[in-house]
N, C-alpha and C positions, 0 to 999 in steps of 0.2 A: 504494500500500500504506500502510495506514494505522501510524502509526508510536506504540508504547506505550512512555511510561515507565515503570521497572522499580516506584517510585513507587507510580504507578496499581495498577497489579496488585496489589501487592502491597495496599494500601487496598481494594481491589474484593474481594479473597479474605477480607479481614479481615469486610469486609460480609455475603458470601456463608455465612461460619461462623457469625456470629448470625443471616440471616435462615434459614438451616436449621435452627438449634436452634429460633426463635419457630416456624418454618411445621411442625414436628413436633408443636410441642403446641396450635397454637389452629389452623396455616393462614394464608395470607396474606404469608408471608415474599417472596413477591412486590410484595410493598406497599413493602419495602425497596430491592429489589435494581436492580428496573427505576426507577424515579425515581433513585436512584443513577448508572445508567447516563448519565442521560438530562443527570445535571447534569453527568457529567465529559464532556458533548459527543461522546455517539454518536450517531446518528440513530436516528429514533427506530424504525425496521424491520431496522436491527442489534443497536438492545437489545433489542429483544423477541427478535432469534433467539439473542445472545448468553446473555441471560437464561434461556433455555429448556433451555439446556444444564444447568446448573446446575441450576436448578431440578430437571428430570427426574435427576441425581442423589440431589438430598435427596430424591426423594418416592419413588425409587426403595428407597433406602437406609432412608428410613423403612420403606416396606412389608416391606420382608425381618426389620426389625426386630420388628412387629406378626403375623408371619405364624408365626416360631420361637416366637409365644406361644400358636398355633392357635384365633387370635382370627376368621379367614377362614372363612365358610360356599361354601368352593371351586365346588361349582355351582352354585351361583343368584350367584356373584360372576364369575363367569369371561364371559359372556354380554354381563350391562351392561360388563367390561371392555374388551368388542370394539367396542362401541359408543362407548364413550367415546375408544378408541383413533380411532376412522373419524372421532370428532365433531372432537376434538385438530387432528388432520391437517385438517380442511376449514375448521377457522378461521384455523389457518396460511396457508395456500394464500389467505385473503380478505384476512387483512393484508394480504399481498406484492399483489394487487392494486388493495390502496386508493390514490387519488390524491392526490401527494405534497404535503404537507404537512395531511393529514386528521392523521393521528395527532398531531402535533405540539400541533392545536387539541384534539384527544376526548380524548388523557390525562391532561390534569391534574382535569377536570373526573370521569372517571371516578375518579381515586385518592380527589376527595373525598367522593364519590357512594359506594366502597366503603367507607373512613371513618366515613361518618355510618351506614352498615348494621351496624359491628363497633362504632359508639357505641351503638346505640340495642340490639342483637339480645343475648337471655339467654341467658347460657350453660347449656345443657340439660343437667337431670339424667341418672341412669345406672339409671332406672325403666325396664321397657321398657313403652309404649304398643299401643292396638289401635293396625295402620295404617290410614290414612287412603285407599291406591289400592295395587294390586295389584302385585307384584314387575315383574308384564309391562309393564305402564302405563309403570310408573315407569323401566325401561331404555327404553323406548323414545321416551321425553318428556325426560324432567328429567336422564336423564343423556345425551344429545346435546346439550342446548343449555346445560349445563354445560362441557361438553367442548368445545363451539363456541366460547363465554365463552373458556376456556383459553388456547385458540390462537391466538384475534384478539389478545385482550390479557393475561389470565391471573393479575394478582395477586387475592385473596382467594377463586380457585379452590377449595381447600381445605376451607377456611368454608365454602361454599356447599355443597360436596357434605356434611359434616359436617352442616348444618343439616337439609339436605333427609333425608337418611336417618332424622334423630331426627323430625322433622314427618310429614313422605309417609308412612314405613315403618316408622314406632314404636320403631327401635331405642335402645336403652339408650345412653349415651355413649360406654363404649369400644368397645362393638361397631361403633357408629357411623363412631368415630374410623379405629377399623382398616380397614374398609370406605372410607371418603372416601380415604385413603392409597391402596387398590388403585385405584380411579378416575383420583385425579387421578395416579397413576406410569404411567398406561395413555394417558391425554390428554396427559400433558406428551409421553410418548417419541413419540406418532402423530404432534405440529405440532412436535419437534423433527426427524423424519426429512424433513418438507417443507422447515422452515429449511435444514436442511444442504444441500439440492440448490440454493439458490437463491446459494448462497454470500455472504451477510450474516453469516455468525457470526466474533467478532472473536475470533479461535485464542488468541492468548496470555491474555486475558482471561479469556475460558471456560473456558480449562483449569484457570487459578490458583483461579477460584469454584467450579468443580465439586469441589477437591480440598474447597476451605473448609465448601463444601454439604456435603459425606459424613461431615466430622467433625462438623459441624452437627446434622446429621440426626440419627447416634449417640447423641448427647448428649441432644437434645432428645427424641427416642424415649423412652429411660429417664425423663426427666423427665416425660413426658406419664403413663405409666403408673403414677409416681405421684402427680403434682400436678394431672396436668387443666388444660385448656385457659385455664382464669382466668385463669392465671399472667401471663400477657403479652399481652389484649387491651389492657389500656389504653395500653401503649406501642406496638404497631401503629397505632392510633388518631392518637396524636403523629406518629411519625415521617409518618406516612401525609400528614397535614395539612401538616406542615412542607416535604415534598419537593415536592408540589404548587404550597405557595405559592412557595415557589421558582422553579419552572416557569413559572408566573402572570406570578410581578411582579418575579424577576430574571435571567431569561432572558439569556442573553451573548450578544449581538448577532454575526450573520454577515462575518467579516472582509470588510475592504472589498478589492475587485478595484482593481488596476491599470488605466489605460488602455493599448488597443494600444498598442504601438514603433513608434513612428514617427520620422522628423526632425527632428520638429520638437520630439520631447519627451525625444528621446533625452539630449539634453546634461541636462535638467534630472534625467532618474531616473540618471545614472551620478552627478552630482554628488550626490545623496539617498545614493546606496548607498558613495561613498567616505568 
């Protein structure tokens, strides 16, 4: 059993409150939370299911927030939601199967790969556009492999859906915005009900971020509705690049094992240990 300081938590929940307030208003507060994980030495298929808890709070907690504003077009949203929930869950289910020590090498190189997207990509007016493919098309393309995106690894999820709706499907910004929020609340809880059966989520952790996540989300919700997602890409940006190189080039090395007990070495490790 893995053992937390109260410490930890407590810094993890402090994380988890601001990357809910950032991932309300731009997306991406996963850019935070899991590199975070990853430096206080979880592995790396506990913090993505740890992470996922949380997270599926703040996006949850967003949506309800976007939803009391009747910002949701309920059926033509309800559909891609299903979809996205089946996508969520099947990228969960591919992590848990990747061979160990994959994720350790794919995530830093990912965080900087989503980085240089949330450098380079404009933040889209509140114009609404003709779309570009069909509501049909587009639940059944762009928001599966979104949703699959989620669950394998899932920070800048958010963003992603947010973009695609204003490109694909013309919508204006906040419609947009409210829409990506049902998506990714529907993908996060599909690869959060996978994580929990595999038993990888790290209980006291997850619960201190989920609380942080909800108060996160609150805030950030209000905020987005009036400031718009500007607000804090360029600090997702930083931290993003920072927690990577982190990962990269100061990685804490694997305590070193013991040799068996033996006779012969037995006097030398009692003498170490007194």
């Amino acid at each position: 059993m893995l053992e937390i300081e109260l410490g930890l938590i407590l810094t993890m929940a402090a994380v988890a409150l601001a990357a809910g307030f950032l991932d309300a208003i731009a997306g991406g507060g996963g850019l935070i939370t899991l590199p975070a994980l990853l430096v206080a030495g979880i592995e790396p298929v506990a913090a993505l299911a740890t992470n996922k808890l949380q997270a599926s709070c703040a996006s949850v907690s967003a949506t309800v927030s976007f939803a009391r504003k009747g910002l949701f077009p309920w059926r033509s949203s309800l559909p891609m939601a299903g979809m996205s929930f089946i996508a969520g869950g099947a990228g969960a289910l591919a992590a848990g199967l990747l061979p160990s020590g994959t994720l350790e090498k794919v995530i830093p190189p990912l965080l900087i790969a989503v980085a240089v997207y949330f450098a380079l990509v404009r933040t889209p007016g509140n114009a609404e556009r003709a779309p570009r493919c069909n509501a049909w098309l587009f639940g059944a393309l762009a928001v599966p492999l979104i949703g699959f995106y989620d669950g394998l690894f899932g920070p800048g999820t958010g963003s992603f859906f947010l973009v695609a709706f204003v490109v694909l499907l013309g919508q204006g910004l906040m419609r947009a915005l409210s829409s990506s929020k049902l998506m990714n609340a529907s993908c996060n809880v599909g690869s959060l009900l996978v994580f929990s059966m595999t038993g990888k989520i790290v209980w006291p952790l997850a619960l201190a971020m989920a609380i942080g996540a909800l108060i996160g989300a609150q805030l950030g919700a209000r905020c987005a509705m009036r400031f718009g997602p500007g607000l804090v890409r360029p600090l997702l940006v930083t931290v993003c690049v920072a927690m990577a190189a982190k990962l990269l080039f100061f990685a804490t090395p694997p305590p070193a094992t013991l040799p068996p007990l033996t006779d012969s070495n037995r006097v030398s490790i009692t003498a170490l240990s007194s």
